[in-house]
MARBA-3410 file (N, C-alpha, C, O; in Angstrom, 1 decimal):
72
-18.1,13.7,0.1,-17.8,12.4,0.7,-16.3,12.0,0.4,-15.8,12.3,-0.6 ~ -15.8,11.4,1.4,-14.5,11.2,1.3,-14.3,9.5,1.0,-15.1,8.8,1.6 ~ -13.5,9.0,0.4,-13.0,7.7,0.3,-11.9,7.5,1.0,-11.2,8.5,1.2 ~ -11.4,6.2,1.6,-10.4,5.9,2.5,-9.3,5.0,1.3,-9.7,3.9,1.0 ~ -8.3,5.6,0.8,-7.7,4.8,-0.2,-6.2,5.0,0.6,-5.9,5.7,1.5
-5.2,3.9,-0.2,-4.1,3.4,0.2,-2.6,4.8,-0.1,-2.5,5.2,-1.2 ~ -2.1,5.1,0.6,-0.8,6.5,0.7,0.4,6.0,-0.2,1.5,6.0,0.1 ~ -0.3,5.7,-1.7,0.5,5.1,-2.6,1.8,6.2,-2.8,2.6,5.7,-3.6 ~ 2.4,7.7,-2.4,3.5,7.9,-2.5,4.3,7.3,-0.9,5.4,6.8,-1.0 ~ 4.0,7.3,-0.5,4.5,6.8,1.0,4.8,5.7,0.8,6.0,5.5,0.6
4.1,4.8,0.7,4.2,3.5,0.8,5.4,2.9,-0.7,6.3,2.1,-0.5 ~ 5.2,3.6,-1.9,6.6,4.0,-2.4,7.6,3.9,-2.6,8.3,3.2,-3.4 ~ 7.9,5.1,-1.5,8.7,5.8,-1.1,10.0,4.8,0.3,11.2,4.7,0.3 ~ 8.9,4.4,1.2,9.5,3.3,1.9,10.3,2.0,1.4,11.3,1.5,1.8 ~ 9.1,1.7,0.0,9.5,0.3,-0.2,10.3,0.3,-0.9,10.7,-0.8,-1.2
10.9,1.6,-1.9,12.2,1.4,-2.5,13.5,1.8,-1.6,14.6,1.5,-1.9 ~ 13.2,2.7,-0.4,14.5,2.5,0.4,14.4,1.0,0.9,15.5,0.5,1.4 ~ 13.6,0.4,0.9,14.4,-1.1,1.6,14.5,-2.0,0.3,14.6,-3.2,0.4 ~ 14.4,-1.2,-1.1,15.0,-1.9,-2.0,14.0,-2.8,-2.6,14.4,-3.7,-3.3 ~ 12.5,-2.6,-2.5,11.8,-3.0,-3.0,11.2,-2.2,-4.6,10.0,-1.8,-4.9
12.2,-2.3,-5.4,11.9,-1.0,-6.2,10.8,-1.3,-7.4,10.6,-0.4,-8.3 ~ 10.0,-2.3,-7.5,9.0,-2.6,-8.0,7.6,-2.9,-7.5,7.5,-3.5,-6.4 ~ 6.8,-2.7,-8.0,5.1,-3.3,-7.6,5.4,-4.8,-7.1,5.3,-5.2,-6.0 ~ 6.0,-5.4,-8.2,6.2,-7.0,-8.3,6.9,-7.3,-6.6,6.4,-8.1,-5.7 ~ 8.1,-6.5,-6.7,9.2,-6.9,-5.3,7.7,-6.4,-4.4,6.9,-7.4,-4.1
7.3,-5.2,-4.1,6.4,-5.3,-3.2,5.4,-6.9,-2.8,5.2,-7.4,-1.7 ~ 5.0,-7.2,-3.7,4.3,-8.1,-4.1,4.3,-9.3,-3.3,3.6,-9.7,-2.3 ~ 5.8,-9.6,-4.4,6.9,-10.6,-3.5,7.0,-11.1,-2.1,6.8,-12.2,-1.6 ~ 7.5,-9.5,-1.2,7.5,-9.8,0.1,6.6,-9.8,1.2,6.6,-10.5,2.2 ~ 5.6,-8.7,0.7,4.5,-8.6,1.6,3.5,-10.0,1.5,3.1,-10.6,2.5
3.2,-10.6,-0.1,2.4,-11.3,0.2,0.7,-11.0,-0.9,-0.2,-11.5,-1.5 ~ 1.1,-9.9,-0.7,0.1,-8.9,-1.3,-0.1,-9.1,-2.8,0.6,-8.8,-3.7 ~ -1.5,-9.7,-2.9,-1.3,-10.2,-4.8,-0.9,-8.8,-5.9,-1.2,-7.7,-5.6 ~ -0.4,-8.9,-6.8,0.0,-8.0,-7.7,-1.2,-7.4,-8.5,-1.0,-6.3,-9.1 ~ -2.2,-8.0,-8.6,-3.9,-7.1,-9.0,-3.7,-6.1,-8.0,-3.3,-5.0,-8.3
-4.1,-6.6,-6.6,-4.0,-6.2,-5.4,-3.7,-5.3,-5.6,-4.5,-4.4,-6.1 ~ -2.1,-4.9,-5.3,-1.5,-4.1,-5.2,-1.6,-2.8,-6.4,-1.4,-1.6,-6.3 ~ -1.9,-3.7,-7.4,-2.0,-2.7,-8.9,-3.4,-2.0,-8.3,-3.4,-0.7,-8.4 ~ -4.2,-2.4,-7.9,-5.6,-1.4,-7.3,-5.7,-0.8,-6.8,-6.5,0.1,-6.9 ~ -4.4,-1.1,-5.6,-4.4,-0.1,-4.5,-3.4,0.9,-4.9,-3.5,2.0,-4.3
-2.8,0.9,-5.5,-1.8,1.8,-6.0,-2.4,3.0,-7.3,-2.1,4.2,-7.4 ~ -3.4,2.4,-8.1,-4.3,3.6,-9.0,-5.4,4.0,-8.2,-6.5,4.4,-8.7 ~ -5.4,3.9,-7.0,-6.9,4.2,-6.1,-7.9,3.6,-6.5,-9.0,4.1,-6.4 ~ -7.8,2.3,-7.1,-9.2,2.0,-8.1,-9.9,1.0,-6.7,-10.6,0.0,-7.0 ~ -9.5,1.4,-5.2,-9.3,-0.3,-4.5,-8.9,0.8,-3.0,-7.8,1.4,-2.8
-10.3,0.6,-2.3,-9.9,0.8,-0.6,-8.6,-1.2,0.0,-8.3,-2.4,-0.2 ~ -8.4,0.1,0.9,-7.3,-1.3,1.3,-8.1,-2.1,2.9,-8.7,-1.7,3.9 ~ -7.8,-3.8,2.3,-8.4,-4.5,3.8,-7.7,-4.0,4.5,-6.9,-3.1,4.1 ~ -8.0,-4.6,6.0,-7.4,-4.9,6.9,-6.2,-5.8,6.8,-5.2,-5.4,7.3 ~ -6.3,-6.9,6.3,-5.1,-7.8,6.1,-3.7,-6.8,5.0,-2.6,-6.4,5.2
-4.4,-6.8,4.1,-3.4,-6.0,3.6,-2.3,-4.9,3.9,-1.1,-4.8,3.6 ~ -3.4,-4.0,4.8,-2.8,-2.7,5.9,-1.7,-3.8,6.7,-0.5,-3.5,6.8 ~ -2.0,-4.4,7.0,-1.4,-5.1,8.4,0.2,-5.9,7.5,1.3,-5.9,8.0 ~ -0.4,-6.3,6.2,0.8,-7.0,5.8,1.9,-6.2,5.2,2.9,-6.7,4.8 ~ 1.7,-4.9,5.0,2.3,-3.7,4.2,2.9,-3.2,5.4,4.1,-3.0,5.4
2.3,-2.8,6.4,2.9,-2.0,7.6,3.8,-3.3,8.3,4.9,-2.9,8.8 ~ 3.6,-3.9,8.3,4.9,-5.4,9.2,5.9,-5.3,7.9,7.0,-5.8,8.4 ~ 6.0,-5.1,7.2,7.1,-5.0,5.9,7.5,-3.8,6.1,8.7,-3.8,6.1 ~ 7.1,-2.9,6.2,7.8,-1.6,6.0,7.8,-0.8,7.1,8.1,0.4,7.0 ~ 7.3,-1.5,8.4,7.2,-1.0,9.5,6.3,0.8,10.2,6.4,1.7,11.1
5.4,0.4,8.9,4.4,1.5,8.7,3.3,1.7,9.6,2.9,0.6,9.9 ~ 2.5,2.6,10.2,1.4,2.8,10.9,0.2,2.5,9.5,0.4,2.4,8.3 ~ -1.0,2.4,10.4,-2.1,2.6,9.6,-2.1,3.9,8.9,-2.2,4.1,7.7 ~ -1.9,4.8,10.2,-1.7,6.4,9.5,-1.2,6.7,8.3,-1.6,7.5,7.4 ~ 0.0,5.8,8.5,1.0,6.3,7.3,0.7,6.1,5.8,1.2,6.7,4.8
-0.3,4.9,5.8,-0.6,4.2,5.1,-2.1,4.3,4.6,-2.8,3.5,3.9 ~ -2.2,5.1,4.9,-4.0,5.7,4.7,-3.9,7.0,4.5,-3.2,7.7,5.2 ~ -4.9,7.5,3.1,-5.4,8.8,3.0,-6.6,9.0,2.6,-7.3,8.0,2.5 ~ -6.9,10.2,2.4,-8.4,10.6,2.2,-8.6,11.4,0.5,-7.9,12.3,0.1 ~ -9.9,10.8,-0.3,-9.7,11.1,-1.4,-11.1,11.4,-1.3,-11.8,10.9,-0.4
-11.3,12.2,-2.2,-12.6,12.5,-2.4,-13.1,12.0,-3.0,-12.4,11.1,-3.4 ~ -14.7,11.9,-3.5,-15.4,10.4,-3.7,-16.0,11.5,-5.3,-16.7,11.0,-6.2
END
């Protein structure tokens, strides 16, 4: 079985080229609480809908880009 968890090198990878070089700065701009984000970044945490939505309008990301597949 597969889990749907968050493309924590991607996502990264993006948000320090626009200079977001922390969890926190991520945090900051998207909106996205900093548990949050600490969850979705150790896989411990599938990502909402809102979240997807507020990470991809920040970093101008697809769902795709921002989603992968882990094994359960």
């Amino acid at each position: 079985m597969s889990l749907i968890r968050l493309n924590a090198p991607v996502l990264l990878a993006v948000a320090r080229a626009a200079g977001d070089l922390r969890p926190v700065d991520i945090s900051r701009t998207t909106g996205v609480p900093q548990s949050t984000l600490s969850a979705l970044l150790s896989g411990h945490r599938a990502p909402a809908a809102a979240t997807l939505f507020a990470l991809g309008d920040r970093y101008n990301l697809t769902h795709e880009q921002l989603l992968t597949t882990a094994a359960a």
